[in-house]
C-alpha positions as CSV (number, residue, x, y, z in Angstrom):
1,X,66.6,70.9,183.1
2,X,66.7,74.7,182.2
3,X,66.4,76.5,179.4
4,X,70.1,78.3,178.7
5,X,69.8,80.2,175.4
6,X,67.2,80.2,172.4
7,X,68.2,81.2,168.9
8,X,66.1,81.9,165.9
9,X,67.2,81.3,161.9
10,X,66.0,83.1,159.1
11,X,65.1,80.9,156.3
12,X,63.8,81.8,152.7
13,X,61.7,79.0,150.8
14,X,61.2,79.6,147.5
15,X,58.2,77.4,146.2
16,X,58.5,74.4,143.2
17,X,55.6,76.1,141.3
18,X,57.1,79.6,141.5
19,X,53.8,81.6,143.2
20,X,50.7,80.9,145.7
21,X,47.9,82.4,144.7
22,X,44.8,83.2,146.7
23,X,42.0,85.7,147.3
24,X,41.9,89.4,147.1
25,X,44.9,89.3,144.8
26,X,47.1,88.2,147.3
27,X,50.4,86.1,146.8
28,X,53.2,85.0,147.7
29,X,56.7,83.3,145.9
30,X,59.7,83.0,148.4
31,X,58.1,82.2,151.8
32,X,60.4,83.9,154.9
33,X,60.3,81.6,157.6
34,X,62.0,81.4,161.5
35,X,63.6,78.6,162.4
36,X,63.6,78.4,166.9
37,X,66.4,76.9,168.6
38,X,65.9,76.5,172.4
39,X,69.4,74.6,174.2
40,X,69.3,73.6,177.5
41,X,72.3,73.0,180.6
42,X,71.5,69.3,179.5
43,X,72.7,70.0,176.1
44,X,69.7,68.8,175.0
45,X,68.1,71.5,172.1
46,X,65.2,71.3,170.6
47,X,63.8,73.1,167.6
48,X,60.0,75.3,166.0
49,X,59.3,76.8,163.0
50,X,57.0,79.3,162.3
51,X,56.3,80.7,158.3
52,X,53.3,83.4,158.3
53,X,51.4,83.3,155.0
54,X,52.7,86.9,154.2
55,X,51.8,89.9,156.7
56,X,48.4,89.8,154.9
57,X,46.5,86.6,155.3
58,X,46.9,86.5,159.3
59,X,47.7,88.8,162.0
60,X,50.9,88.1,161.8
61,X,54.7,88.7,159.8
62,X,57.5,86.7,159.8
63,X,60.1,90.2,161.1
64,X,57.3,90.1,163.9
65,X,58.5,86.5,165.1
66,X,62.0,87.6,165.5
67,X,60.7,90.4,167.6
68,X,58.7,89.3,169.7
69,X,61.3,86.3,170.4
70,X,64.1,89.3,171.4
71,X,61.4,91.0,173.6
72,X,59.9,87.3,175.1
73,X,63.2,85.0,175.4
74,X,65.0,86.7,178.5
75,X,61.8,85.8,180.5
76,X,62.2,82.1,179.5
77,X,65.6,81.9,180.6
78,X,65.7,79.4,183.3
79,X,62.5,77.6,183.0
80,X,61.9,73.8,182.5
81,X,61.4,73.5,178.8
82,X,59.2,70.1,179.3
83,X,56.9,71.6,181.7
84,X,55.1,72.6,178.7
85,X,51.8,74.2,180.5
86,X,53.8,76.3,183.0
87,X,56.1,77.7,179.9
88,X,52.8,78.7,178.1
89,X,51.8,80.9,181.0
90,X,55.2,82.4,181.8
91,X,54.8,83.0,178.0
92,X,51.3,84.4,178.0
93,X,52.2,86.7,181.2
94,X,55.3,88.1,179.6
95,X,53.8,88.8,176.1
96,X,50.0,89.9,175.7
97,X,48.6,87.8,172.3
98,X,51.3,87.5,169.5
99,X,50.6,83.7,169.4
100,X,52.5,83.0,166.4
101,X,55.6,84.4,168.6
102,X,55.4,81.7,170.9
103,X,54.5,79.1,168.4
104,X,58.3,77.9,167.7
105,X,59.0,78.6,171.3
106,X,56.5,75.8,172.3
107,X,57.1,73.5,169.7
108,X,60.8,73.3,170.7
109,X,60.1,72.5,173.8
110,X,57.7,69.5,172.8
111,X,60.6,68.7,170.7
112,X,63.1,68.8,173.8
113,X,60.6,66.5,175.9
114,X,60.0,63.8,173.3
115,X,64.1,63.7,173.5
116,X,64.6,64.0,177.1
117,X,61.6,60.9,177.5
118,X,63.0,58.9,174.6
119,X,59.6,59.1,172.6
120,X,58.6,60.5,169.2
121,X,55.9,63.8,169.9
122,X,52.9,62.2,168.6
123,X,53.0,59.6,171.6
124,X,53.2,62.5,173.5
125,X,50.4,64.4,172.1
126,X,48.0,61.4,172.7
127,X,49.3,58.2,171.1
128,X,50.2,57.3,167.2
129,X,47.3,56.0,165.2
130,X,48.0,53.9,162.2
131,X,50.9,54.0,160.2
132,X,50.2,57.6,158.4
133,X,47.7,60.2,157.4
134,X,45.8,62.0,154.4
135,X,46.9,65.1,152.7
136,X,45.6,67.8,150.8
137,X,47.1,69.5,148.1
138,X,46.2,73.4,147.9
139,X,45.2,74.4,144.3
140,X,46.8,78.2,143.5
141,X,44.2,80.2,141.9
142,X,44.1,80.8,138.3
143,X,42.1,80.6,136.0
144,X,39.5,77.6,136.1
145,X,41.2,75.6,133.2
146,X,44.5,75.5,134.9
147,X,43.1,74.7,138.3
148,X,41.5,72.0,136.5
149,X,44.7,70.8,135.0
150,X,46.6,71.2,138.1
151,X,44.1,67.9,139.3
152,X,45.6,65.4,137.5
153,X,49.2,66.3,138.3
154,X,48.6,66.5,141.9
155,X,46.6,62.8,141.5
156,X,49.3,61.8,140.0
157,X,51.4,62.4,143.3
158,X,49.0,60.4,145.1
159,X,46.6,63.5,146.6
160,X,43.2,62.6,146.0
161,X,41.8,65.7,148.6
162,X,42.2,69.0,147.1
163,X,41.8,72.8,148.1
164,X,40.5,74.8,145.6
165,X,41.5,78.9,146.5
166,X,38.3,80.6,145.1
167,X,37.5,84.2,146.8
168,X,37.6,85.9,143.6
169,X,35.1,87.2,141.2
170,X,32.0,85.0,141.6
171,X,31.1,84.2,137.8
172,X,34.9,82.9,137.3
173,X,34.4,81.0,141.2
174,X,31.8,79.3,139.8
175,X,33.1,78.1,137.0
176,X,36.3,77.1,138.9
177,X,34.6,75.4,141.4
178,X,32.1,73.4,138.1
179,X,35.8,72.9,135.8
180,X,37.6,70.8,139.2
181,X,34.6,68.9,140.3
182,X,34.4,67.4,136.9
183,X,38.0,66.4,137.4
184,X,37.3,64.5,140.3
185,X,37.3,60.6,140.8
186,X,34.9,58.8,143.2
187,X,36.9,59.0,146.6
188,X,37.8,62.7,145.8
189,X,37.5,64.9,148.4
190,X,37.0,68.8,147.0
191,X,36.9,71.9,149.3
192,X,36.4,75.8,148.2
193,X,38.4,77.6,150.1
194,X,37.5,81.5,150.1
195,X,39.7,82.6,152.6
196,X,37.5,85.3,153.4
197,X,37.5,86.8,150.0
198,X,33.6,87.0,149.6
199,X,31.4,89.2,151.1
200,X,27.9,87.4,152.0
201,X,25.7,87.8,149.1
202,X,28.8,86.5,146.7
203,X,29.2,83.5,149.0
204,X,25.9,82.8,149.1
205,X,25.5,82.8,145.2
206,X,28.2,81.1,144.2
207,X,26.8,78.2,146.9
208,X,23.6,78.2,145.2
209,X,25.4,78.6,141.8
210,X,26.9,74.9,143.1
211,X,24.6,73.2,145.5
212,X,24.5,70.0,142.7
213,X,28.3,69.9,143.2
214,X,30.1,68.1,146.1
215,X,32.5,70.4,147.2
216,X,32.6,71.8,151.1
217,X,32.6,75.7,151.6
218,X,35.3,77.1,153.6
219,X,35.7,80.5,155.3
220,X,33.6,82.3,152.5
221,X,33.9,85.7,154.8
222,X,35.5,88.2,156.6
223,X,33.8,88.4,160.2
224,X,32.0,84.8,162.4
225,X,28.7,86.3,161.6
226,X,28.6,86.7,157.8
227,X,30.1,83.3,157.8
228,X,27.6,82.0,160.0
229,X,24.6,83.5,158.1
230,X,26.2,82.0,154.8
231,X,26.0,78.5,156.7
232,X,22.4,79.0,157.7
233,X,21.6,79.8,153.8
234,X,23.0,76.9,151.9
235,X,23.3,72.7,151.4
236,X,26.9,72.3,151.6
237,X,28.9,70.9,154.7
238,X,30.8,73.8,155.8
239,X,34.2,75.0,157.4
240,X,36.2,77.3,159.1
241,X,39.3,78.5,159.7
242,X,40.7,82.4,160.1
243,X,37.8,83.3,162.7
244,X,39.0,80.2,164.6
245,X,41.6,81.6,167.4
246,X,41.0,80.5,170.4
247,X,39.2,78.3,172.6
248,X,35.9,80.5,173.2
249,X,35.5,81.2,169.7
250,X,35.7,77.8,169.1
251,X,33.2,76.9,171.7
252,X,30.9,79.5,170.4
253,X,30.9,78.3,166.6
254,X,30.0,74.9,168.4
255,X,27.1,75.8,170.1
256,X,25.9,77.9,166.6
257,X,26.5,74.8,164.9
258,X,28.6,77.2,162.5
259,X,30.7,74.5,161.0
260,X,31.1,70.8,160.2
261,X,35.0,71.2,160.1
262,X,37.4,73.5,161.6
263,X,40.9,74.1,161.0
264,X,43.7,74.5,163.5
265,X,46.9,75.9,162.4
266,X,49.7,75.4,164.7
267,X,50.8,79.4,165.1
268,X,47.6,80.7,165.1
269,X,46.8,79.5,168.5
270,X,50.3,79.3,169.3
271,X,51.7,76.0,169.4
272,X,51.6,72.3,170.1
273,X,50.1,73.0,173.5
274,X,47.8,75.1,172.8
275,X,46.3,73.7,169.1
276,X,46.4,70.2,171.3
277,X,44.3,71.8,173.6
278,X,41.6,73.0,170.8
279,X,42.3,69.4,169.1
280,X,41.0,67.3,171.8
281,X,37.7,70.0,172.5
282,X,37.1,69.4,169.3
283,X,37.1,65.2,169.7
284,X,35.2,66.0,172.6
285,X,32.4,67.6,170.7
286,X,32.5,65.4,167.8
287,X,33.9,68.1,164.7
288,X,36.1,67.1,162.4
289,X,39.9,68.9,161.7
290,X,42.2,70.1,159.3
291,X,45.4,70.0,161.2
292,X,48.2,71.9,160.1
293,X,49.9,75.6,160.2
294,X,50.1,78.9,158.0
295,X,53.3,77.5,156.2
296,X,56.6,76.5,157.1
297,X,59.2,73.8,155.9
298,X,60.8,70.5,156.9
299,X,60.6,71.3,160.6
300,X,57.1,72.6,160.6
301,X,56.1,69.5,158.4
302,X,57.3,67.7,161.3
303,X,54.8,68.9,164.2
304,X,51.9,68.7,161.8
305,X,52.5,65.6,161.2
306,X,52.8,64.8,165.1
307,X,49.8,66.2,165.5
308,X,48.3,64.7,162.9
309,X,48.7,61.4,163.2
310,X,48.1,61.5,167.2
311,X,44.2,62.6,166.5
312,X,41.8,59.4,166.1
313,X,41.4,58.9,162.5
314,X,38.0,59.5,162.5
315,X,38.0,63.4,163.2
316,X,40.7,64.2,161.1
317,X,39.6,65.5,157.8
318,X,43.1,66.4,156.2
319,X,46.5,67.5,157.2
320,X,49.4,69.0,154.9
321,X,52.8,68.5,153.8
322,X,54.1,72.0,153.8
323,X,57.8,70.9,153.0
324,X,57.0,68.9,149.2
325,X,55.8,72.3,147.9
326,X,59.1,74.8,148.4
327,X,62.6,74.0,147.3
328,X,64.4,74.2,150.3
329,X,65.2,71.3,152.8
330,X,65.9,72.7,156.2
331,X,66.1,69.6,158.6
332,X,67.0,65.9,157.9
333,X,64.4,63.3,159.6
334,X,61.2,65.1,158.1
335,X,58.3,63.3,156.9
336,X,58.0,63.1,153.3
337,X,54.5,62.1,151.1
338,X,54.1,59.3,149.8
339,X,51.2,58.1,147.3
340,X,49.4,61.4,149.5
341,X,50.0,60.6,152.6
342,X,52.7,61.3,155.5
343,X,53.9,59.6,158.3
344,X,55.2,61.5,161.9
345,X,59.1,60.3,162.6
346,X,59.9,57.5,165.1
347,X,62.5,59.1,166.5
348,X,62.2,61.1,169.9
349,X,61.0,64.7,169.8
350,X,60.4,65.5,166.3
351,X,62.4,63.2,164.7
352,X,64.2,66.1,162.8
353,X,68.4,67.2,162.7
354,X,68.4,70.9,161.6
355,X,70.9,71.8,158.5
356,X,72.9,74.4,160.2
357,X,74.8,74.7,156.9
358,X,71.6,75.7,155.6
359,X,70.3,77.7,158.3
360,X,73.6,79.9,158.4
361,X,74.0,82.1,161.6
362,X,71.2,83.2,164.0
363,X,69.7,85.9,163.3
364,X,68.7,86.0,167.3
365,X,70.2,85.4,170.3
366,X,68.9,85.7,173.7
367,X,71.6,86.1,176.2
């Protein structure tokens, strides 16, 4: 099997509750994601999505995917699509860093080997555990009244883990943090997300401000060390997530015991293989995961929830359901919550059949 042409698809997704809200100010309302097409002389194709958060949360933009797949997709021409480690280092040869480039690339091709073996991706990525997993529901950031109201909708939906964005002005993360918690039901599962909006001595106030409250910290700062030096200084179990890029990083906040969760998003480390990769260190040493990506739709739903739900139960934390919070359904087949949780497709590959009505033309093609 060869790879014979790849495509890629702009999408916009506009979101249900208009705009996403986190720290520093930043936002976002119609999310501009790439949908990959990779076809093979089989006639096999397969299919990757990959949404940035904005060109401001990561290093990454969504123009930049189509990019970098016009300068990397003549080099892939030819190449086994299921021989997914081989692909990655043709890929990582070709184009220095610019994981979330190769992110649809890769997931494509895990699509194209579930459909060329005859088995859904999560029996691929390590076998399917139960019949579904736990989401979280991301609370925009207002102001603490309305993130406190926003609880009982979302419990309503069946959520019962929620991610509070906080990053803001202490005083007012404080009392956002105080007005959730005492929204919460026994079971509840609450997590301040900073997003590196706090420099150290605001993180570790606000913790203090807190430490009665149970609610996990995540990613209070910029840089791995003022994050680390907030862990050091307060009660709360901890995570982290932007400063988490690769493998050594990874293995470094291990051996600092910087975290008692991490989380692994899909284009960051660029792909399936790769975030698989970090997964199963991460079993291996015993730390718990958020599983999921920067954003995306139906077909990026889909590999989270592969990956997902092929990671023992016991080290994942939470997972997401990108696709219930935008307006736009880009592929039939996806997973869809129910009562707050999501199940990966039986079908091979994915499980997913692109809307090429919705899609429209490519917006790439390489030949």
């Amino acid at each position: 099997m060869k790879i014979t042409r790849l495509l890629a698809y702009r999408v916009e997704l506009p979101l249900h509750e208009v705009t996403y809200k986190w720290s520093g100010g930043k936002s976002v309302s119609v999310f501009d994601s790439t949908i990959v097409r990779v076809e093979t002389d089989t006639g096999l194709a397969g299919h990757g999505e990959v949404c940035p958060l904005g060109p401001f949360y990561l290093p990454a933009y969504a123009e930049g995917v189509r990019a970098g797949l016009r300068e990397l997709g003549p080099h892939l021409l030819g190449e086994d699509p299921r021989q997914l480690a081989k692909l990655n280092r043709k890929m990582d040869a070709a184009l220095k860093g610019h994981p979330y480039v190769k992110s649809g690339l890769d997931i494509a091709c895990w699509d194209i080997l579930g459909q060329a073996t005859g088995l859904p991706a999560c029996e691929l990525l390590g076998g399917r555990y139960g019949t579904d997993v736990p989401l979280y529901r991301a609370i925009s950031q207002e102001s603490p009244e309305q993130m406190a109201a926003r609880v009982a909708g979302y419990r309503a939906e069946g959520y019962c883990r929620f991610q509070l964005k906080v990053g803001g002005d202490p005083d007012v993360d404080i009392e956002r943090i105080r007005a959730v918690a005492a929204k919460l039901q026994p079971g509840d599962r609450l997590v301040a997300d900073a997003n590196t909006g706090w420099v150290q001595h605001e993180a570790i106030r606000v913790a203090k401000a807190v430490r009665d409250v149970d609610v996990y910290i995540e990613q209070p700062c910029l840089s791995y060390e003022e994050c680390l030096a907030v862990r050091r200084q307060i009660p709360h179990p901890f995570v982290l997530d932007e400063n988490i890029d690769d493998l050594a990083v990874l293995l470094r906040a291990k051996a600092d015991l910087a975290m008692d969760v991490v989380n692994l998003k899909i284009s960051k480390l660029g792909g399936l293989t790769k975030t698989r990769q970090a997964r199963d260190l991460c079993v291996s040493m015993g730390i718990a995961m958020t599983l999921e990506d920067s954003w995306g739709g139906d077909i990026a739903t889909a590999a989270i929830a592969h990956l997902a739900q092929s990671t023992p139960p016991e080290f994942l934390f939470t997972t997401t359901d990108f696709n219930s919070y935008v307006t736009v359904s880009t592929a039939d087949g996806a997973p869809r919550r129910v009562n707050g949780r999501m199940a990966a497709g039986t079908r091979p590959g994915l499980g997913i059949t692109p809307k090429m009505d919705v899609l429209g033309a490519p917006v790439v093609s390489v030949p």
